[in-house]
C-alpha positions, 0 to 999 in steps of 0.5 A, a space after each residue: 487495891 493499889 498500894 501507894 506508890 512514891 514519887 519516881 526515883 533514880 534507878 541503878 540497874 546493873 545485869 550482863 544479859 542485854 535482853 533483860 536489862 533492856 527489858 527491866 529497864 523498860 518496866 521501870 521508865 514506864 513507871 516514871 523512874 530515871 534509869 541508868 544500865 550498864 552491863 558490868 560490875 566495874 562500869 556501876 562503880 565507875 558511874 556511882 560516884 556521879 550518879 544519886 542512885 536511891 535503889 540499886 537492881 543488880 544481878 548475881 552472876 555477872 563476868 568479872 566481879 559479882 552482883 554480891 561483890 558489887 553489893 559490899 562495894 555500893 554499901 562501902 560507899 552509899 549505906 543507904 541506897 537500897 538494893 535488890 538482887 536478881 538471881 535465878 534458882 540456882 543461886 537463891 542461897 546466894 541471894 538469901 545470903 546478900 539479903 543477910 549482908 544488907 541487900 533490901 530484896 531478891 527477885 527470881 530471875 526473869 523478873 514479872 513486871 509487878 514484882 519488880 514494881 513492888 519490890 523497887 516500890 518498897 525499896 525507894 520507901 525504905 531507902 528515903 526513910 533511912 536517908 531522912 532519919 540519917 539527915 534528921 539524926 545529924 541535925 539533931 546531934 549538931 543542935 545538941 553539940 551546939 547547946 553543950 556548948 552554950 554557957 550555963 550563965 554569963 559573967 559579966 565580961 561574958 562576951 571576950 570569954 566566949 569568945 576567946 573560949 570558941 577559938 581552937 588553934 593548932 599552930 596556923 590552923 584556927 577553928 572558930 566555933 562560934 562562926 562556923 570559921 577556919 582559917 589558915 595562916 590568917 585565910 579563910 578555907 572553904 569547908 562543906 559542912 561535913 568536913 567542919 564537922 569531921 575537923 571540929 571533932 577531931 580538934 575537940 579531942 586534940 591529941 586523942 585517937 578517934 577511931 573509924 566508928 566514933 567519927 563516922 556515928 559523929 560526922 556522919 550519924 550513921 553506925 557502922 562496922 569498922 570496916 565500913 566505917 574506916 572506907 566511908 570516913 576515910 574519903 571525908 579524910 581525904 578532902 579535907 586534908 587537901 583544904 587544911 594540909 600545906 603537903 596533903 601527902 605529909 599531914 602534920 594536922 591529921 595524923 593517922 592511927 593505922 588500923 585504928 583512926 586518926 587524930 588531931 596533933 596538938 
């Protein structure tokens, strides 16, 4: 009997032999899924960034950087794409080995079409599992964040204090939790949710370093190891430098910590 099969996904497929690649490809769009190939490493890189990808099929020996090297890299930047490594017999201690450092699956190369199916099967449900406990988790912690913030009775006069209470204001940068707002120099700044949520826990500990891990398990409610975690923050960082800095390149808001995170001058 069929196992059930989840809706198509996005398909990174990254392998230097064009035969296979072709081929793998093949399999995979017949099954509905949306497919992008390349040859290299380095060219995967380069089209991460705009492409959603939920599961990655990469091979391990590639010229230039390697399939495992290549792994770190995607785990670096998207924790929760899946990814499956193609290796031949002589390098199946190496893809046991990708597996122990985040890789989903390996297949022995040349992949059969019906292994290749279950395994992408298996990792599209794992990787959509990951993503809506990661979102569920966030909406969670912004919801209890929300509800630490709530008096426990209201005085009298109870609206001036809640919100003189809800304003954080360092120099010309104003936060307004109640609102959702920021404002510089009296004007409103754009945010995307994650960048509020990255400047609002480092503003509710001002003047504290917060290091790489705590910001990411806060921000982002995702838990990771310090490297990871300084390369995933790091570019939350960087956007929301060039919202809030007057010279993104001399921050005098958000300073960093070097090696350890960064804080908020107070």
């Amino acid at each position: 009997m069929d196992e059930k099969r989840p809706f198509p996904g996005k398909i990174l497929l990254v392998d230097d032999e064009t035969n296979i690649r072709e081929g793998l490809k093949a399999i995979l769009q017949k099954d509905g899924h949306e497919v992008r190939d390349v040859a290299l490493a380095e060219a995967a890189l380069a089209l991460l960034p705009n492409y959603d990808a939920e599961v990655a099929v990469l091979d391990i020996r590639m010229p230039g950087m390697t399939g495992t090297e290549l792994l770190a890299a995607i785990k670096a930047q998207r924790p929760h794409l899946a990814v499956i490594m193609l290796t031949g017999h002589g390098t199946l201690e190496t893809a046991m080995t990708a597996v122990k450092e985040g890789a989903f699956d390996y297949l022995l190369k040349p992949a059969k079409p019906d292994a290749l199916r279950a395994a992408v099967m298996r990792a599209l449900a794992e990787a959509r599992r990951q993503w809506e406990q990661a979102t569920l988790l966030k909406t969670l912690q912004v919801g209890l964040q929300r509800l630490q913030q709530l008096p426990a009775t209201l005085p009298p006069d109870s609206s001036a204090q809640t919100s003189t209470t809800n304003l954080l204001k360092f120099g010309d940068l104003m936060i307004n939790r109640a609102t959702y707002e920021v404002q510089y120099a009296g004007q409103p700044l754009t945010l995307t949710p994650t960048e509020y949520n990255l400047l609002l826990a480092l503003a509710e500990q001002a003047g504290a370093v917060m290091d790489y891990v705590t910001l990411t398990k806060i921000v982002l409610a995702y838990d990771a190891e310090p490297w990871e975690a300084k390369e995933l923050i790091k570019r939350h960082i960087y956007t929301l430098r060039q919202k809030i800095e007057p010279q993104p390149n001399q921050p005098q808001f958000i300073l960093n910590v070097r090696g350890v995170g960064y804080r908020l001058a107070a």
